[in-house]
Backbone bond lengths (Angstrom), bond angles and torsions (degrees), N, CA, C in turn:
res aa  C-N    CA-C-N  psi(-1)  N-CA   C-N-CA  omega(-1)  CA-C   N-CA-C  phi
1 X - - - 1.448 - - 1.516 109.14 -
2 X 1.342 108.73 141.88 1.439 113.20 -167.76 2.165 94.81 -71.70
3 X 1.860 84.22 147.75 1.584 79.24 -164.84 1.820 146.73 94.39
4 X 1.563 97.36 -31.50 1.200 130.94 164.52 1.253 107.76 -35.11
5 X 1.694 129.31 116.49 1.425 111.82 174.58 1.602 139.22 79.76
6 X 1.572 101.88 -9.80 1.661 127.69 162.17 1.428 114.72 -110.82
7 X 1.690 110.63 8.91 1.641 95.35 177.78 1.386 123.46 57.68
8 X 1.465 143.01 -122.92 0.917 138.71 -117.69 2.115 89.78 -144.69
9 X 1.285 99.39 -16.30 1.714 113.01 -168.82 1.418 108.27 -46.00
10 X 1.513 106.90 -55.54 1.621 95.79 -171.87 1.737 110.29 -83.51
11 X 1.247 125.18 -17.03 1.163 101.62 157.91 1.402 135.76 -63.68
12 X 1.370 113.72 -47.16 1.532 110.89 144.06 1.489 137.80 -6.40
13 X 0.966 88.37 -79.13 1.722 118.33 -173.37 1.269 102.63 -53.54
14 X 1.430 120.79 -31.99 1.683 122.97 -165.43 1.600 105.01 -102.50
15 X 0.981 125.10 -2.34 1.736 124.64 176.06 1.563 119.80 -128.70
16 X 0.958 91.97 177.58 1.839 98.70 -176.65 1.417 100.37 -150.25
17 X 1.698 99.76 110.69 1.488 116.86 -169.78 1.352 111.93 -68.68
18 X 1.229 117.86 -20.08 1.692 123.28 170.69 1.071 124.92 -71.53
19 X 1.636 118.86 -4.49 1.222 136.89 167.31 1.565 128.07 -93.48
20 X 1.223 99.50 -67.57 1.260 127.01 172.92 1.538 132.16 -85.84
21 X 1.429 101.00 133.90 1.993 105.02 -147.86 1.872 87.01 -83.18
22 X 1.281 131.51 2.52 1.157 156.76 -153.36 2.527 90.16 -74.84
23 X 1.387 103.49 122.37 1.449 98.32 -162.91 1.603 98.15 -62.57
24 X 1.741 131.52 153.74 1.303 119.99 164.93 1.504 97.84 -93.98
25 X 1.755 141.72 -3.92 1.509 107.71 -179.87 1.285 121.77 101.61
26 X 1.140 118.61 -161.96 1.122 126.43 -165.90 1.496 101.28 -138.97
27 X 1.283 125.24 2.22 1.515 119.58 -169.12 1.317 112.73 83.68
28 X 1.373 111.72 -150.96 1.474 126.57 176.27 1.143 125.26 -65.73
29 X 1.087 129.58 109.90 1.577 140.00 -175.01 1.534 88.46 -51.73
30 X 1.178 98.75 142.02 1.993 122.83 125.86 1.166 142.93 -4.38
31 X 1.945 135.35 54.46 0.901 109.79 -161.12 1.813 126.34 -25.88
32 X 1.270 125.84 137.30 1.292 113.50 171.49 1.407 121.34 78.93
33 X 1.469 128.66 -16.54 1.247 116.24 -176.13 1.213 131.15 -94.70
34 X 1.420 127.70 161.91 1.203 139.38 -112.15 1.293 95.69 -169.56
35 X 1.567 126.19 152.76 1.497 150.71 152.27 1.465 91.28 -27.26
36 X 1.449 108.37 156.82 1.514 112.46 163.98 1.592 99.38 -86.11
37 X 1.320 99.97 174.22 1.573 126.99 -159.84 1.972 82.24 -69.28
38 X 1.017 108.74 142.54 1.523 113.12 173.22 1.801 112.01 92.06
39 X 1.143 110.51 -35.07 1.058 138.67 -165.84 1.729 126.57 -68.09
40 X 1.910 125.05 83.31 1.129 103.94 -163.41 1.390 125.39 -74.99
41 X 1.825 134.61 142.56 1.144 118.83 -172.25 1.761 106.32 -65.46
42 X 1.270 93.87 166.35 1.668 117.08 176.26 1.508 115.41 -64.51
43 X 1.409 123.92 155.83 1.338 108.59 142.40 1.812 110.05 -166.18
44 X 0.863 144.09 167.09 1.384 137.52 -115.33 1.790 100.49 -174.24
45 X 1.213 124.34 133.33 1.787 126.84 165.96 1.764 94.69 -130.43
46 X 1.409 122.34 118.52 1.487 106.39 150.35 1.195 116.58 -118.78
47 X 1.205 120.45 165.76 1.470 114.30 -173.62 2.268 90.33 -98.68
48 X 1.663 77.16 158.37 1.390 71.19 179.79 1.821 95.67 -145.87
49 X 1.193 112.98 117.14 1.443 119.53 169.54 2.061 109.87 -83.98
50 X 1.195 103.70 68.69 2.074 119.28 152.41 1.594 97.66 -57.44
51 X 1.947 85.62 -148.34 1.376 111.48 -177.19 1.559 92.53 -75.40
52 X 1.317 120.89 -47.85 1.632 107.32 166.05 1.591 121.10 -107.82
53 X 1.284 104.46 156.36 1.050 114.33 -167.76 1.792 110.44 -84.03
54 X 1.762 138.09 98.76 0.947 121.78 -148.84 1.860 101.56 -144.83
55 X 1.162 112.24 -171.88 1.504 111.63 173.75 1.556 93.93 -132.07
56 X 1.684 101.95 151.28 1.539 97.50 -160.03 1.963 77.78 -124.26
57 X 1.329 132.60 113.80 1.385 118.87 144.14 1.239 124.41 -88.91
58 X 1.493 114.72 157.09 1.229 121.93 -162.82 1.885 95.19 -152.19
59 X 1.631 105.55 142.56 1.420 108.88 -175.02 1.602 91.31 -139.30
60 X 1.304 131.85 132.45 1.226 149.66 -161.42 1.970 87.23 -99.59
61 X 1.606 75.46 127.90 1.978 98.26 -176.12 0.753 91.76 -122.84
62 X 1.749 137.55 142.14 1.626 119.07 172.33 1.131 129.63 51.40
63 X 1.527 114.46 -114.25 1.433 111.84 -173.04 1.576 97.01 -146.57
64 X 1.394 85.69 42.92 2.301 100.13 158.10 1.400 111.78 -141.97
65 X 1.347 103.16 -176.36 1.351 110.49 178.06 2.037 96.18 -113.38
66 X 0.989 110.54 113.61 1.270 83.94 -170.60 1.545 96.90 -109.48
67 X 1.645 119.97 154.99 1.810 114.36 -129.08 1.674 93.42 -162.50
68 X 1.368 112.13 138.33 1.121 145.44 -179.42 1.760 114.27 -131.28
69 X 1.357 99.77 130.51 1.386 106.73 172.93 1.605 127.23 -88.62
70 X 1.215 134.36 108.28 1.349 128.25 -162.48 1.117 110.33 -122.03
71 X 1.417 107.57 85.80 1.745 104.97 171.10 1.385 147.83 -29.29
72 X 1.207 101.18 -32.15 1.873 114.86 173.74 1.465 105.35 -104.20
73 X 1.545 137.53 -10.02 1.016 124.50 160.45 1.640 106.92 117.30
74 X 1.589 135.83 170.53 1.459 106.75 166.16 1.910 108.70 -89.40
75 X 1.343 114.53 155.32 1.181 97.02 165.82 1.782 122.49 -113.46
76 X 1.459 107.62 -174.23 1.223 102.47 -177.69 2.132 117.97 -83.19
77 X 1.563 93.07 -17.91 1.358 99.53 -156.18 1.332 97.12 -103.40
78 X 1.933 115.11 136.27 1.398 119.22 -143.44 1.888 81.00 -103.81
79 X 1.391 114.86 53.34 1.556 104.54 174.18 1.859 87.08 -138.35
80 X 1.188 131.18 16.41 1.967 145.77 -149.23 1.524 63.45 -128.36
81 X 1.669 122.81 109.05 1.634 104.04 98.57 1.210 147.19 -94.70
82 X 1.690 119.77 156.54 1.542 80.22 -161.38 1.515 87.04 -144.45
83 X 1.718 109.36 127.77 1.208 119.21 175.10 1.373 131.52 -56.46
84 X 1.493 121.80 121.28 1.376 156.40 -151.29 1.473 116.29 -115.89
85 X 1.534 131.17 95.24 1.632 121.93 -144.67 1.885 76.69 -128.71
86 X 1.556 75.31 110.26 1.852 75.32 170.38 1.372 123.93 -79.71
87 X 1.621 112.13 144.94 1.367 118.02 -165.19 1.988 102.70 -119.22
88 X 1.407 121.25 -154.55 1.118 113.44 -160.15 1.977 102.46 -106.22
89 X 1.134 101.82 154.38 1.943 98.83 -178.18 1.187 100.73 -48.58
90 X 1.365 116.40 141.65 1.123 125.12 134.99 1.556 136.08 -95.49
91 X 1.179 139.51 158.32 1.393 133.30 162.69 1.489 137.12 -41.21
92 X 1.106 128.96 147.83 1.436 113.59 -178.74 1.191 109.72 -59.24
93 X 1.256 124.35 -37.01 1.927 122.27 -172.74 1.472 119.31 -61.45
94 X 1.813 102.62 -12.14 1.795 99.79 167.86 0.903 134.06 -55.82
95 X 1.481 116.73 -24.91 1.762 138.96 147.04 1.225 110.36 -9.18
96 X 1.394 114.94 -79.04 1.464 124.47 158.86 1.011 144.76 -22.02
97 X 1.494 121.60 -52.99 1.585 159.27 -156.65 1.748 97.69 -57.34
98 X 1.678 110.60 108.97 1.160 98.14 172.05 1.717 83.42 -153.26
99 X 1.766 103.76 137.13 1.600 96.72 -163.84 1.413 106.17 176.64
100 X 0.997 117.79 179.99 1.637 141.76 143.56 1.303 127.18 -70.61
101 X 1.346 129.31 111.80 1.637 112.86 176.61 1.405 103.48 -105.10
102 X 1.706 113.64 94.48 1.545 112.04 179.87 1.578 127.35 -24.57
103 X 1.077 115.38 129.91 1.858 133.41 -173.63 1.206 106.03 -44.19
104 X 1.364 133.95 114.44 1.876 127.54 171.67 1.716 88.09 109.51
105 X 1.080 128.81 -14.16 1.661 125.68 164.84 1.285 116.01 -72.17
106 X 1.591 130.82 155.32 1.474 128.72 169.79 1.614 91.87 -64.49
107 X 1.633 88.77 135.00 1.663 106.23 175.92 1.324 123.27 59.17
108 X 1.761 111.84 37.81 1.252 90.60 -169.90 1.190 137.58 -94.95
109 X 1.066 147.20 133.36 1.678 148.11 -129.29 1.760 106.62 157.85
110 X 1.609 88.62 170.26 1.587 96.21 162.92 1.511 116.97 -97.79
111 X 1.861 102.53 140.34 1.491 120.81 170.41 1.201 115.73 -113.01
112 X 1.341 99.43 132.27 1.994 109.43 173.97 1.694 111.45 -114.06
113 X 1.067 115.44 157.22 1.642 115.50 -179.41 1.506 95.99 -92.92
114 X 1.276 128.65 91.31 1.726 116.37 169.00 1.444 111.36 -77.01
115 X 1.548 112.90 -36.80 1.777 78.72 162.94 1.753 103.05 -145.82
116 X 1.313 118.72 -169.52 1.366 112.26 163.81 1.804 114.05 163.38
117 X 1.294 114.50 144.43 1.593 114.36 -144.22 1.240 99.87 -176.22
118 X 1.171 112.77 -159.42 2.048 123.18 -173.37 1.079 91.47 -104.84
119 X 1.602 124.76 165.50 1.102 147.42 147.10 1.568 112.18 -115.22
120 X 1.686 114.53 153.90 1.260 102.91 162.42 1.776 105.59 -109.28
121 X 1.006 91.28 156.10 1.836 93.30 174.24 1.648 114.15 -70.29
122 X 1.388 138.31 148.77 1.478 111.40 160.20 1.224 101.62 -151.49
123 X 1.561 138.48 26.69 1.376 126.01 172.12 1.583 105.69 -61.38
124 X 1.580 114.75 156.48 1.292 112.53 171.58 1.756 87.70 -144.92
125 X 1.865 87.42 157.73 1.758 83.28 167.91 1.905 104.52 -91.98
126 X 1.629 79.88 -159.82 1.650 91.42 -160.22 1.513 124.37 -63.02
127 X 1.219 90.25 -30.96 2.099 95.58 154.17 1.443 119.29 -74.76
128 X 1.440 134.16 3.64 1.128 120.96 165.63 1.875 113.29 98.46
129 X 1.634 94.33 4.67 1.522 94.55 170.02 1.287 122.30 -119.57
130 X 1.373 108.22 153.48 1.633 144.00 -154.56 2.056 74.95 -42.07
131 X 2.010 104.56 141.65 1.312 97.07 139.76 1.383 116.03 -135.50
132 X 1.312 145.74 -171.11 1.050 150.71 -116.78 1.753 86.10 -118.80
133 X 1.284 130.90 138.21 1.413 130.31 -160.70 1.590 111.14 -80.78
134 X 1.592 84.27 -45.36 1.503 87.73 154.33 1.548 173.92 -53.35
135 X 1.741 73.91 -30.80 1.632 115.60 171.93 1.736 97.78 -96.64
136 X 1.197 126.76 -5.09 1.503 101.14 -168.94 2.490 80.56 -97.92
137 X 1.478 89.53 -26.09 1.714 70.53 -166.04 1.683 96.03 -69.33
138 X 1.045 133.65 -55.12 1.467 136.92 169.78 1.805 99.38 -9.00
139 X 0.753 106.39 -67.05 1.977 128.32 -165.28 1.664 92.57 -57.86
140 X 1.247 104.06 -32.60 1.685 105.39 -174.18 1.548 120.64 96.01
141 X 1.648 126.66 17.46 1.095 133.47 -175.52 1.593 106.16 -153.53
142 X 1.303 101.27 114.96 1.719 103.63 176.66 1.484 111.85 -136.29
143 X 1.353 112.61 137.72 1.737 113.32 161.40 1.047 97.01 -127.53
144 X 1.362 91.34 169.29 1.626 125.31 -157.03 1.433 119.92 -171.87
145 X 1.693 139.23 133.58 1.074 126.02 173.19 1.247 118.86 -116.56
146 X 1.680 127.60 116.90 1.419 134.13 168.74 1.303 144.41 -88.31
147 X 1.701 100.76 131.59 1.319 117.02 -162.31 1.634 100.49 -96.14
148 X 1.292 114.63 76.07 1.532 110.91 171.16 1.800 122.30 -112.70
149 X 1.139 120.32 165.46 1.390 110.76 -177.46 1.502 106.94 -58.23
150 X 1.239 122.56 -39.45 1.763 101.12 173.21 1.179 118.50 -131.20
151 X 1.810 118.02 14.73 1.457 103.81 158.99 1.773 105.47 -120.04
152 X 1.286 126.11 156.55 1.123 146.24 -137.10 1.219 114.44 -145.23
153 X 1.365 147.44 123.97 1.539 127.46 157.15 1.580 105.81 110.91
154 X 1.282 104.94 170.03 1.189 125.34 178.54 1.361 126.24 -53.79
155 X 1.498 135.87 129.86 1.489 94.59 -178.88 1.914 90.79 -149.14
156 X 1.465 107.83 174.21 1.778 97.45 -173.68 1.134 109.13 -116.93
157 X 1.321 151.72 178.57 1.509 146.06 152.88 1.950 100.33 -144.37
158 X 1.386 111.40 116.68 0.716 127.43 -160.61 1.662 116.38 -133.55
159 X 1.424 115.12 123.07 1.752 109.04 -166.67 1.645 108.28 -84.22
160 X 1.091 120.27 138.68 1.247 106.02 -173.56 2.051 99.71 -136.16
161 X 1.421 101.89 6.14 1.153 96.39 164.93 1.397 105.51 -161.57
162 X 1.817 129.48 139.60 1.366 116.24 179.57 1.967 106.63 126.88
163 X 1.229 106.34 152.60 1.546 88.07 -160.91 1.766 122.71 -85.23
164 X 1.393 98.94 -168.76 1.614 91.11 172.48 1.566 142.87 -52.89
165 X 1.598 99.05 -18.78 1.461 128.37 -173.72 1.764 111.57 -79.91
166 X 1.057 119.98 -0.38 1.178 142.10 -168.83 1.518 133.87 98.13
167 X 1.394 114.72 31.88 1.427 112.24 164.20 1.840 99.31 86.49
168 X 1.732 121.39 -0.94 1.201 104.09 170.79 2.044 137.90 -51.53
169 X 0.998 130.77 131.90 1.848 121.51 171.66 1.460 74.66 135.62
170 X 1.637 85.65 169.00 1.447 118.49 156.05 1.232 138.67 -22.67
171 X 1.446 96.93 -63.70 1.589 113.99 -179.81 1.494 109.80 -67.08
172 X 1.350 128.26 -30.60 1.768 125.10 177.14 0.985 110.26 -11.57
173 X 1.605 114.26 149.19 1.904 103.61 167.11 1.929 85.42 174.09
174 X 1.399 93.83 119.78 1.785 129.91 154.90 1.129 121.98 -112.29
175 X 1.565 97.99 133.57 1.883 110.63 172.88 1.980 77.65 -94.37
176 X 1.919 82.53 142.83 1.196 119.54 139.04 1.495 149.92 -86.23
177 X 1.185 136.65 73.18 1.050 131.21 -123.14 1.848 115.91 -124.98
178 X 1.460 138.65 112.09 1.141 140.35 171.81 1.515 116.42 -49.35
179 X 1.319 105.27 101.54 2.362 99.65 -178.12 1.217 99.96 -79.62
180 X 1.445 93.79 147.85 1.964 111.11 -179.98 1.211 102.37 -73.51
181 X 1.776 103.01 136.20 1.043 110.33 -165.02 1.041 159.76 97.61
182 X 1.766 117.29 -20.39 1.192 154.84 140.86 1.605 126.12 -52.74
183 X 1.193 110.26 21.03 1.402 111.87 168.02 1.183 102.35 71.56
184 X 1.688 106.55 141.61 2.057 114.37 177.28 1.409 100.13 -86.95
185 X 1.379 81.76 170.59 1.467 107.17 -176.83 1.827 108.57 -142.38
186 X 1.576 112.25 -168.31 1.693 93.99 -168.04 1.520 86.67 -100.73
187 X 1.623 143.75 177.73 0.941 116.19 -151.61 1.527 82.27 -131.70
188 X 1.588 133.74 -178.92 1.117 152.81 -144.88 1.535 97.01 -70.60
189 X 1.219 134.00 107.54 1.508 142.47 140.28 1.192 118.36 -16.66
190 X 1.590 112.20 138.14 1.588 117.24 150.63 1.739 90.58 -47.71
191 X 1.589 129.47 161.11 1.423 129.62 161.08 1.359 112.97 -102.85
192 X 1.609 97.23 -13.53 1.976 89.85 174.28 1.612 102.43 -65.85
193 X 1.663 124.05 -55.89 1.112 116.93 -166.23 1.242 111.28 -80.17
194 X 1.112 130.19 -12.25 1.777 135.35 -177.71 1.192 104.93 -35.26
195 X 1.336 116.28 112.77 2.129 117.19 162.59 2.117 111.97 -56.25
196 X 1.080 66.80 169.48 1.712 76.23 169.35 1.707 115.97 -106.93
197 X 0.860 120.47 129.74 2.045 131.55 -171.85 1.557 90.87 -51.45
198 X 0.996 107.18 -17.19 1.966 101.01 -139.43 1.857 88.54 -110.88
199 X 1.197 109.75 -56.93 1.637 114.29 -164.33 1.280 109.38 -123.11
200 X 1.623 119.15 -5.67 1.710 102.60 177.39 1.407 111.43 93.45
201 X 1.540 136.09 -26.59 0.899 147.18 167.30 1.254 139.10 -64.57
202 X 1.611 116.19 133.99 1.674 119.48 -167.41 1.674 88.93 -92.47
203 X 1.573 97.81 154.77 1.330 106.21 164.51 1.759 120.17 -49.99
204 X 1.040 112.64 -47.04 1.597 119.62 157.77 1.578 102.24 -23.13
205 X 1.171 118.13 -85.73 0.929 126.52 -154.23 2.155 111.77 -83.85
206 X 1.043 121.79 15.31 1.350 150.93 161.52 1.472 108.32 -85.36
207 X 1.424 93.16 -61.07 1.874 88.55 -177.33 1.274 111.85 -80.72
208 X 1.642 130.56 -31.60 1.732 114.19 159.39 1.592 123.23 -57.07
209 X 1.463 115.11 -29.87 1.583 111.07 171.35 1.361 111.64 -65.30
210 X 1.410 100.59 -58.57 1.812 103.19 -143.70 1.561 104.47 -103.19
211 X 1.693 111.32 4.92 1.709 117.07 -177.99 1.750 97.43 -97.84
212 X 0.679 122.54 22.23 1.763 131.47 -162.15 2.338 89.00 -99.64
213 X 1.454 100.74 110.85 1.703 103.20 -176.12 1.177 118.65 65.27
């Protein structure tokens, strides 16, 4: 996965915090760290109107958000796959991130939080035991079930193009995918009218507030 193993670098590298209301973080994660013990990880979908108009999910590994761009959005119905083009970590505070990304900036456009909540992890190997969340996305196959205000249920992320090292380059490419059986959820929004989880707000109405100077 693009990013994999540099922490926080290529997001860095690609913005200019004097510009963009976009969080810088904390820097370099933690070798190894992780939610506290008890503690469910994060995970986050915003829609983001750029040069394309797309939904960005993101599931906090350690001490990132680690994030895929999915153009059609996730859906509820486990017959939707839906292509998942991994992009670079972000910080945990992207959680947050609801804004304007000034014009001539990486990505610049308006972002809304449409949804975001816990996940639980649940890949297991072939005997049926717990594996490491990290190591199952590495491998190129992860489940997981999310507890968000409007998505629900089981869901897979799966590499289906890109190398052993995690799917980093160009060519990368994961379906996102709803497993049968995993409980419904509401299913992919128009994104013009899509509210925001956080404030109620359409992107419309994001970029007349917060695009103002």
């Amino acid at each position: 996965m693009d990013g994999e193993g540099d922490g926080l670098r290529d997001y860095h590298g690609k913005r200019d915090f004097g510009r963009t209301g976009e969080p810088a973080g904390q820097g370099q994660p933690d070798e190894g760290g992780a939610p506290g013990e008890g503690v469910a990880p994060r995970f986050v979908v915003q829609i983001h109107d750029a040069s394309t108009l797309h939904f960005d999910f993101r599931l906090q590994v350690a001490d990132v958000l680690k994030s895929w761009s999915v153009p059609k959005g996730p859906s509820a119905d486990p017959s939707d796959k839906r292509l998942a083009v991994p992009t670079e970590d972000h910080p945990l505070e992207y959680e947050e991130f609801e804004g304007v990304i000034p014009a001539g900036e990486y990505g610049g456009g308006t972002v809304i939080v449409w949804d975001h909540g816990t996940y639980e992890p649940l890949s297991h190997d072939r005997r049926g035991r717990p594996v490491d969340f990290a190591e199952s996305l590495a491998h190129g196959h992860a489940r997981f079930r999310l507890h968000g205000a409007k998505l629900h249920g089981e869901y897979a992320l799966t590499r289906f193009r890109g190398g052993p090292d995690g799917g980093a380059g160009e060519d990368a490419a994961w379906l996102l995918v709803k497993t049968a059986g995993g409980g419904r959820g509401h299913g992919t929004p128009d994104p013009r009218r899509a509210r925001s989880a956080r404030t109620g707000r359409t992107l419309a109405r994001v970029a007349a507030e917060d695009g103002q100077g």
